[in-house]
N, CA, C and O atoms as a MOPAC input file, in Angstrom:
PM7 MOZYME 1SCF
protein

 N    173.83800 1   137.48000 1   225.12400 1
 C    175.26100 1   137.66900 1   225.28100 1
 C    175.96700 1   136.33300 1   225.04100 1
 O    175.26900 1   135.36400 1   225.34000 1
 N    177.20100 1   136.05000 1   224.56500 1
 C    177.96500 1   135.07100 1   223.90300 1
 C    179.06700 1   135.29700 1   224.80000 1
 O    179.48200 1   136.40400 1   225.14300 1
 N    179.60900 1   133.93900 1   225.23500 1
 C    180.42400 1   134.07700 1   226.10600 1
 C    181.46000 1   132.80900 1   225.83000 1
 O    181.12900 1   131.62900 1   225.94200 1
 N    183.02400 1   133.37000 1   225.37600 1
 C    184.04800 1   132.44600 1   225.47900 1
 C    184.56500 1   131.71300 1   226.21000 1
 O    185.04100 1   132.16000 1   227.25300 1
 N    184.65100 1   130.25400 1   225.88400 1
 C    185.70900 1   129.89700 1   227.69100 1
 C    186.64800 1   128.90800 1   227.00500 1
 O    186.17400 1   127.82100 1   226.67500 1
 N    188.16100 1   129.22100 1   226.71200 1
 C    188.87100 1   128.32500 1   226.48500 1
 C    189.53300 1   127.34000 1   227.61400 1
 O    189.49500 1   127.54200 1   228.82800 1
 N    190.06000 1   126.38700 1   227.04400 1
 C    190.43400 1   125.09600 1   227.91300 1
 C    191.99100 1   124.44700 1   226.85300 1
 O    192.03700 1   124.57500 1   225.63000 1
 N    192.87400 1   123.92300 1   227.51600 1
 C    193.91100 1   123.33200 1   227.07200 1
 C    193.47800 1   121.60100 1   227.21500 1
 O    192.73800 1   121.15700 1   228.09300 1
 N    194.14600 1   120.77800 1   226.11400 1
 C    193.72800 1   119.82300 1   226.40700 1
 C    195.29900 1   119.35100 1   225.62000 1
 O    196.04800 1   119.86500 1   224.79000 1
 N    195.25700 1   117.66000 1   226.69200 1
 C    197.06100 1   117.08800 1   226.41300 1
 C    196.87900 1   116.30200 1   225.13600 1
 O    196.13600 1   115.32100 1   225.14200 1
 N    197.44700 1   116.63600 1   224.15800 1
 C    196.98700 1   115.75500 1   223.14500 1
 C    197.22500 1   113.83500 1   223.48400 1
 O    196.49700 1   112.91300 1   223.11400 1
 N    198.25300 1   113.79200 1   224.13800 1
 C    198.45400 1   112.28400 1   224.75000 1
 C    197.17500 1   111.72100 1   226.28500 1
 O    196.43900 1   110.75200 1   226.46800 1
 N    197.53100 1   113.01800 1   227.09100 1
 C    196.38500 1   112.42300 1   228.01000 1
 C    194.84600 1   112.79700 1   227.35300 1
 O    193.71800 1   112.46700 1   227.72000 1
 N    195.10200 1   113.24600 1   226.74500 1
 C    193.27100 1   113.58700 1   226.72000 1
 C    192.96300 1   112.98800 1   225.33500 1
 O    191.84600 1   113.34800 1   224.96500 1
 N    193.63800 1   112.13200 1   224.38300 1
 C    193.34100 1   111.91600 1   223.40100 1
 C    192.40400 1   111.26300 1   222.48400 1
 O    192.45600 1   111.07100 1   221.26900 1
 N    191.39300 1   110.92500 1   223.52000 1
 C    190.05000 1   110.21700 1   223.38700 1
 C    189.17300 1   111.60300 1   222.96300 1
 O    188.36000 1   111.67400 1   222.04100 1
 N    189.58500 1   112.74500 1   223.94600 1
 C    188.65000 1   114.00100 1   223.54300 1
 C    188.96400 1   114.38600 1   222.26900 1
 O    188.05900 1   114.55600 1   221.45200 1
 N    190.27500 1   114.57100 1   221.93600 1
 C    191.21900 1   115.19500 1   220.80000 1
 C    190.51900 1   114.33500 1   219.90600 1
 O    190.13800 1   114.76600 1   218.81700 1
 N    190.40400 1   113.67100 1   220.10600 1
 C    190.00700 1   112.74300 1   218.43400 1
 C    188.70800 1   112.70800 1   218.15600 1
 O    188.21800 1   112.72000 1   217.02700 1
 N    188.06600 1   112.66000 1   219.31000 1
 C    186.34100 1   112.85400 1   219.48600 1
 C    186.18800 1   114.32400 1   218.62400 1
 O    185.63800 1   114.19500 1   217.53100 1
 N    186.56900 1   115.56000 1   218.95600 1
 C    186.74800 1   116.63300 1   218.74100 1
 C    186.93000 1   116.80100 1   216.86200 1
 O    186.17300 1   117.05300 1   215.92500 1
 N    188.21600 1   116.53100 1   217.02000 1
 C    188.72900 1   116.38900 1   215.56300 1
 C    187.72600 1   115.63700 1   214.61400 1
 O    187.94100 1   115.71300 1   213.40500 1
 N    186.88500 1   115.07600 1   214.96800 1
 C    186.00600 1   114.35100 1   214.18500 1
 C    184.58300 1   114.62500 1   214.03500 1
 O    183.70000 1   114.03000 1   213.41600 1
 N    184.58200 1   115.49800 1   214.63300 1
 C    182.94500 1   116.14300 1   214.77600 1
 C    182.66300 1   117.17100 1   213.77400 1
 O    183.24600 1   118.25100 1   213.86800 1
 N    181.86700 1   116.96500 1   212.86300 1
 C    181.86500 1   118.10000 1   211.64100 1
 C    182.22600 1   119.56800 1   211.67200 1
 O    182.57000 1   119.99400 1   212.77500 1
 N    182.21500 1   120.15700 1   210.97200 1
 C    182.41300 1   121.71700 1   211.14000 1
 C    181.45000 1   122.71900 1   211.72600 1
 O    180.32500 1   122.92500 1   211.27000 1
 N    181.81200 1   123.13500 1   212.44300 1
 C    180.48100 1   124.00800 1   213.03000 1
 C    180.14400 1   123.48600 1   214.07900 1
 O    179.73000 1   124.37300 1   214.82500 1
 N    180.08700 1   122.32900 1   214.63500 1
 C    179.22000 1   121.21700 1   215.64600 1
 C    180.31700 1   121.00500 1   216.71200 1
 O    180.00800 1   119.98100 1   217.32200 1
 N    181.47600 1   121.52900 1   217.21200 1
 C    182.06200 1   121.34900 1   218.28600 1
 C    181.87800 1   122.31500 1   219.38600 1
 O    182.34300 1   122.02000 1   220.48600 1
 N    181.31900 1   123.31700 1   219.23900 1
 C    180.55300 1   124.24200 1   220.44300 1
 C    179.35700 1   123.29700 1   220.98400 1
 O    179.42500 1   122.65600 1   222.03200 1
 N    178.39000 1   123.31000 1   220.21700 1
 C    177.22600 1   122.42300 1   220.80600 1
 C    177.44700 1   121.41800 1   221.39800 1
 O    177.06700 1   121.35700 1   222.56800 1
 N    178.28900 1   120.03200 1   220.66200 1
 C    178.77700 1   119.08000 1   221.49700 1
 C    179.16200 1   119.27200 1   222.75700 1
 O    178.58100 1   118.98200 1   223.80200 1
 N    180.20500 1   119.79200 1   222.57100 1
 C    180.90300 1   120.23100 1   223.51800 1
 C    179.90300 1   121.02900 1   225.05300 1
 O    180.19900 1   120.75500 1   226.21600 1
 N    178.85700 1   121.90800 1   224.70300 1
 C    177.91400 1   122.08500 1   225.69600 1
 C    177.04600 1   120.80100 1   225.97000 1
 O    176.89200 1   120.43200 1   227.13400 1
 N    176.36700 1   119.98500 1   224.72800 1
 C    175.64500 1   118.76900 1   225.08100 1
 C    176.52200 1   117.97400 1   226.16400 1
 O    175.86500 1   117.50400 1   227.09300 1
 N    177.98200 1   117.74100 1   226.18700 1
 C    178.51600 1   116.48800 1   227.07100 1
 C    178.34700 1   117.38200 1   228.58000 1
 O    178.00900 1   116.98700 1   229.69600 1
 N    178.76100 1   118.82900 1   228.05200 1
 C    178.93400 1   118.90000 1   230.09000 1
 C    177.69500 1   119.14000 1   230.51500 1
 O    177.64800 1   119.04500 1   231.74200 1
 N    176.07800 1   119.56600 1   229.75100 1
 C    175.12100 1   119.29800 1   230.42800 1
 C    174.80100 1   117.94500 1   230.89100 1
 O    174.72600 1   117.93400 1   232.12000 1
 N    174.62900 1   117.02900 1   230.46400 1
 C    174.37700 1   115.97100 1   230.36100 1
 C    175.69000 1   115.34800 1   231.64500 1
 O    175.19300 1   114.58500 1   232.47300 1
 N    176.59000 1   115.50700 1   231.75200 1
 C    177.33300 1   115.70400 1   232.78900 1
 C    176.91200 1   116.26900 1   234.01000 1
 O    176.69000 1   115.54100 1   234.97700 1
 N    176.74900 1   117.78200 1   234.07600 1
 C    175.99300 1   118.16800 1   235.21600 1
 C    174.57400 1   118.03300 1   235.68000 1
 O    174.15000 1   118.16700 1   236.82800 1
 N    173.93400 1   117.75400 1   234.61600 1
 C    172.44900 1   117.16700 1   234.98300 1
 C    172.40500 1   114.97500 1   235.43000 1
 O    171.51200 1   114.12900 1   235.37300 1
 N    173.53500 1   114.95000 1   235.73100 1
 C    173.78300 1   113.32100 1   235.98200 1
 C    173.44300 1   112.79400 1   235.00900 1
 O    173.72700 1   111.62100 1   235.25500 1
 N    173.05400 1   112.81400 1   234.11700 1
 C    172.85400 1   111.97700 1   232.96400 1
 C    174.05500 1   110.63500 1   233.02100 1
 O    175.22000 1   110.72600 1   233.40800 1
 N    173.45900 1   109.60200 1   232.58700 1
 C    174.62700 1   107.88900 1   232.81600 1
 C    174.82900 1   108.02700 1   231.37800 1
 O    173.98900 1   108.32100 1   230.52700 1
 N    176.18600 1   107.74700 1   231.22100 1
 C    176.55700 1   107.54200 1   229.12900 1
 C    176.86600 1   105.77400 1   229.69500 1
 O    176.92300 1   105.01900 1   230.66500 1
 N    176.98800 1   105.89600 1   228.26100 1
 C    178.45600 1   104.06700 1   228.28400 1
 C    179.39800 1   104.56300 1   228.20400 1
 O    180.02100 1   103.59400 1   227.77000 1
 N    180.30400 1   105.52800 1   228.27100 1
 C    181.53200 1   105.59800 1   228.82400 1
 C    181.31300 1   105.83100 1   230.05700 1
 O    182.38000 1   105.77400 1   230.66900 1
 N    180.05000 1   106.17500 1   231.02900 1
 C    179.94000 1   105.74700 1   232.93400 1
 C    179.85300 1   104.40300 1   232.95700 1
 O    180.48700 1   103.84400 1   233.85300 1
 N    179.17300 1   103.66900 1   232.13300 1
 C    179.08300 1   101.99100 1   232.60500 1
 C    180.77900 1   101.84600 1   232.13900 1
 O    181.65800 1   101.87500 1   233.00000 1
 N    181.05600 1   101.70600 1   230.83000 1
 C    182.02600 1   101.18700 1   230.76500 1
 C    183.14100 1   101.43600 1   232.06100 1
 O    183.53100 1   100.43600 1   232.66400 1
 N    183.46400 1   102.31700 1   232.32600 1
 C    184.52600 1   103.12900 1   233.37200 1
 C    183.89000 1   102.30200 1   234.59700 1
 O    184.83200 1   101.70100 1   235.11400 1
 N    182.93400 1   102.07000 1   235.14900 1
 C    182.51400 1   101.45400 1   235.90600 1
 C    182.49800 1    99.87000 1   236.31500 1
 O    182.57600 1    99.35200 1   237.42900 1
 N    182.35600 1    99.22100 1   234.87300 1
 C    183.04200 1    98.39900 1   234.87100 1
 C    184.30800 1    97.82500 1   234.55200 1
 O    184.38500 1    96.64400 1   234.21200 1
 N    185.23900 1    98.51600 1   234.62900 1
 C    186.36800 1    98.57900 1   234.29000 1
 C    187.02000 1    98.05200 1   235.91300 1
 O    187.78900 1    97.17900 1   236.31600 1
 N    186.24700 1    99.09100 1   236.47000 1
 C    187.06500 1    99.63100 1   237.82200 1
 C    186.54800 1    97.96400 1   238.85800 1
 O    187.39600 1    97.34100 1   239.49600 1
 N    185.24800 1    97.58700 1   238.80800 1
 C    184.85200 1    96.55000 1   238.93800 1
 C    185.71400 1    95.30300 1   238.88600 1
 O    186.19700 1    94.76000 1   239.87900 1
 N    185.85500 1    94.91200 1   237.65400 1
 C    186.97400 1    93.89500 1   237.22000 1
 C    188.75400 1    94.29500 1   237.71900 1
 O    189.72700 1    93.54300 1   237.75300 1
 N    188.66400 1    95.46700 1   237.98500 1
 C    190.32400 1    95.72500 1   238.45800 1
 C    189.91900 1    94.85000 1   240.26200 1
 O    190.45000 1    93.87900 1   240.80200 1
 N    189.11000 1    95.49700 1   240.58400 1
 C    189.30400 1    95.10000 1   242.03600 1
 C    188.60200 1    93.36600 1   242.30400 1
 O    188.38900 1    92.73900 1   243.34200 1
 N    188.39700 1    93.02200 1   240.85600 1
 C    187.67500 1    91.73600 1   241.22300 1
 C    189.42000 1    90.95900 1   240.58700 1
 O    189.30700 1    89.76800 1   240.29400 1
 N    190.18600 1    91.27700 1   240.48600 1
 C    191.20400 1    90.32400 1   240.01300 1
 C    192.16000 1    90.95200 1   241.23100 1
 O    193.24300 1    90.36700 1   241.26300 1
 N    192.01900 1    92.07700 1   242.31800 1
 C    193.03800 1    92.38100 1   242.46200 1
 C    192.46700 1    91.22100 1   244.00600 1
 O    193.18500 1    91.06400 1   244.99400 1
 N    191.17500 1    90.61000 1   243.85000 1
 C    190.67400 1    90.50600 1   245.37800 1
 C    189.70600 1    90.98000 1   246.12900 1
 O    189.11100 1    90.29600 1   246.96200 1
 N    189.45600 1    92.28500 1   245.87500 1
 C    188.96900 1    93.32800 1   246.85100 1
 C    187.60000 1    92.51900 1   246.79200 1
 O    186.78900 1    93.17200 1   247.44800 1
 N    187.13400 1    91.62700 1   246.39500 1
 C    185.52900 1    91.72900 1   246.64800 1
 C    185.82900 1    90.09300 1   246.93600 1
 O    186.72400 1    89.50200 1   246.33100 1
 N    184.98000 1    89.44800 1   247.92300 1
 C    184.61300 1    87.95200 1   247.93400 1
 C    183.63300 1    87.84800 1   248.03300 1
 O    182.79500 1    88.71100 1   248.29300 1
 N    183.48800 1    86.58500 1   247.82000 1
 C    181.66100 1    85.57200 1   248.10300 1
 C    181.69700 1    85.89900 1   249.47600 1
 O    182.67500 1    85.82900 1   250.22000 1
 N    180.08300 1    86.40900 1   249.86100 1
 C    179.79400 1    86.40800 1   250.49800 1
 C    178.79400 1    85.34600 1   251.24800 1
 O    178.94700 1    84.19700 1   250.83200 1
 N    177.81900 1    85.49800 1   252.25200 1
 C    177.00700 1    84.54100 1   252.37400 1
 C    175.87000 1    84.43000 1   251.77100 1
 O    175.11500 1    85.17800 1   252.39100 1
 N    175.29400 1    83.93100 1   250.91600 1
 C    173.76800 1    84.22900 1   250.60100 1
 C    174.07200 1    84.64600 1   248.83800 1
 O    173.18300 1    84.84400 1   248.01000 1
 N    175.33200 1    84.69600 1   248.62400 1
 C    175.68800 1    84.81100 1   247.41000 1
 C    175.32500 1    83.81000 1   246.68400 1
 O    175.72300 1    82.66900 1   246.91900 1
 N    174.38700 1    84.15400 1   245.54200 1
 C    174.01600 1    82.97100 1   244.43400 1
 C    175.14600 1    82.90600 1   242.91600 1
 O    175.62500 1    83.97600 1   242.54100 1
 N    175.34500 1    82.16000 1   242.46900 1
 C    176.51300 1    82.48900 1   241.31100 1
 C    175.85400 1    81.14800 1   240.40800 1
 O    175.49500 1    80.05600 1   240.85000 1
 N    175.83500 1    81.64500 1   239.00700 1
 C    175.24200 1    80.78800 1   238.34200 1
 C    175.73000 1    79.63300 1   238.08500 1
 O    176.90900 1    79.57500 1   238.43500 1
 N    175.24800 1    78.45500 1   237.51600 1
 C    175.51800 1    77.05400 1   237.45000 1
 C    176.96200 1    77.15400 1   236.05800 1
 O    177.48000 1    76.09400 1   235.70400 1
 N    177.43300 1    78.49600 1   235.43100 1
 C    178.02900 1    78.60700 1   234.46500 1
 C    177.38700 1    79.62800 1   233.53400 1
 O    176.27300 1    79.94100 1   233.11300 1
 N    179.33500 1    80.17200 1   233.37500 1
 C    178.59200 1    81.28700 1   231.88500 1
 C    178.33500 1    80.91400 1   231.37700 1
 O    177.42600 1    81.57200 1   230.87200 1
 N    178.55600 1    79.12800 1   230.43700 1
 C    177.71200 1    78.91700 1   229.28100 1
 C    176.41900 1    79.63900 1   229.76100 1
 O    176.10900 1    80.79300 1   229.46600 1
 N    175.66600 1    78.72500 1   230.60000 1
 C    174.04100 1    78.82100 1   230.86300 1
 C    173.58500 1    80.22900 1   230.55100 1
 O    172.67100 1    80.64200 1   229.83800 1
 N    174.72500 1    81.00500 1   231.48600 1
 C    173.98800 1    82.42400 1   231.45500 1
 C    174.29600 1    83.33900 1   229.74500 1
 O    173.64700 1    84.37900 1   229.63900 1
 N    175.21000 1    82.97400 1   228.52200 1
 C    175.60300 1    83.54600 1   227.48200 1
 C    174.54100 1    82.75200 1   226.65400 1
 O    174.17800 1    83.49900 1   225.74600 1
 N    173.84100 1    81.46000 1   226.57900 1
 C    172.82000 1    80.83100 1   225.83200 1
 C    171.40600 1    81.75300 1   226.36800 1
 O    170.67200 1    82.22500 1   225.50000 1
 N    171.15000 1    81.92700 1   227.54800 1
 C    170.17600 1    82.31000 1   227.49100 1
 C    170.27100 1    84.12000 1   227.75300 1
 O    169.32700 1    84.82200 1   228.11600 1
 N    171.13100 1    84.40600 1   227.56800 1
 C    170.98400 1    85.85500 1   227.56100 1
 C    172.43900 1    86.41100 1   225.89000 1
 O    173.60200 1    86.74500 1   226.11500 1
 N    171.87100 1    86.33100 1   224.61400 1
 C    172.66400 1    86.65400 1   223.95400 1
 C    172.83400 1    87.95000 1   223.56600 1
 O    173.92900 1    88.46300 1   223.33200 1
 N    171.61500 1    88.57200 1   223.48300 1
 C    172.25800 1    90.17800 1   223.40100 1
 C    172.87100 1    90.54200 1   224.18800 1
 O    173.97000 1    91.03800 1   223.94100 1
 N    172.25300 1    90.40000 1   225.78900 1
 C    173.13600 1    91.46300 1   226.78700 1
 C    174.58700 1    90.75900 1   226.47000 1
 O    175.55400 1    91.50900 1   226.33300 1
 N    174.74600 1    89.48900 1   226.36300 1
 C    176.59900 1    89.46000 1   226.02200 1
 C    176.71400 1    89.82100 1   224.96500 1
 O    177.89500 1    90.16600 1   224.95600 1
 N    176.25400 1    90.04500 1   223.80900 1
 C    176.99800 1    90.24600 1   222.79800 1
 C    176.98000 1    92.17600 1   223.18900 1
 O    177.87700 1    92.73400 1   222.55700 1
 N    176.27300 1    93.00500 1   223.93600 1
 C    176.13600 1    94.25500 1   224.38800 1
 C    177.78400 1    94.46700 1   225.31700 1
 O    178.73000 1    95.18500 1   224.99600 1
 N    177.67000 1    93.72000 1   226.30200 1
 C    178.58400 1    93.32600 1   227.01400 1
 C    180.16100 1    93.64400 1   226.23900 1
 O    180.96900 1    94.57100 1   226.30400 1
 N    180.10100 1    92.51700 1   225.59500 1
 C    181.34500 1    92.56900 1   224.66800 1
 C    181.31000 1    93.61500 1   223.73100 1
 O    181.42400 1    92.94600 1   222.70400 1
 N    181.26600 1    94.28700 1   223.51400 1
 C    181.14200 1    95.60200 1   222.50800 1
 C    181.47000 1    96.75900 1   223.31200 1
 O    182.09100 1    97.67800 1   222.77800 1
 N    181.04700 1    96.85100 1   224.83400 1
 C    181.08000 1    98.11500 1   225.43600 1
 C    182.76300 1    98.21700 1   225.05600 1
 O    183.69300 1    97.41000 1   225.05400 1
 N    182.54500 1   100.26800 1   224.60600 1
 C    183.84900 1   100.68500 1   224.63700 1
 C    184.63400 1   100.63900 1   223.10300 1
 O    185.64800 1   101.13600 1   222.61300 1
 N    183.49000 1    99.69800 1   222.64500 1
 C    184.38100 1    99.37500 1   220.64400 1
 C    184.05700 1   101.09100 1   220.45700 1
 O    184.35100 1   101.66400 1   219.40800 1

């Protein structure tokens, strides 16, 4: 049995989907469209969860919400830590392109 389920979507608020959508070959927006919400309801992590995650991270690290604590180690400098770790920054910087 085949079963319909429509959904409205804002072309301004939702326009990350709208364009995701619009760009997915012909034929291939049912499947997608089931692949994201399994993968959704089975917890599956994407990079749009890290990214969003760190997003929310850096809001509350500029707004304050988090301090040094005790026992907190913090490196001698990002140089140190971007020389010896260049993929994860260059990974880093990309999340979200």
């Amino acid at each position: 049995m085949r079963l319909t389920i429509s959904f409205t979507l804002d072309d301004e608020h939702d326009y990350k989907i709208v364009r995701w959508l619009r760009n997915l070959p012909r034929g291939e927006k049912s499947k997608a469209i089931r692949d994201a919400l399994d993968a959704h309801l089975s917890g599956n992590v994407t990079l749009g969860d890290v990214y969003q995650t760190v997003k929310e991270i850096e809001r509350k690290l500029q707004s304050g919400a988090f301090s040094a604590g005790a026992g907190l180690v913090e490196p001698d400098g990002a140089d140190d830590f971007e020389r010896e770790n260049p993929d994860i920054m260059d990974a880093l910087r990309n999340l979200g392109k």
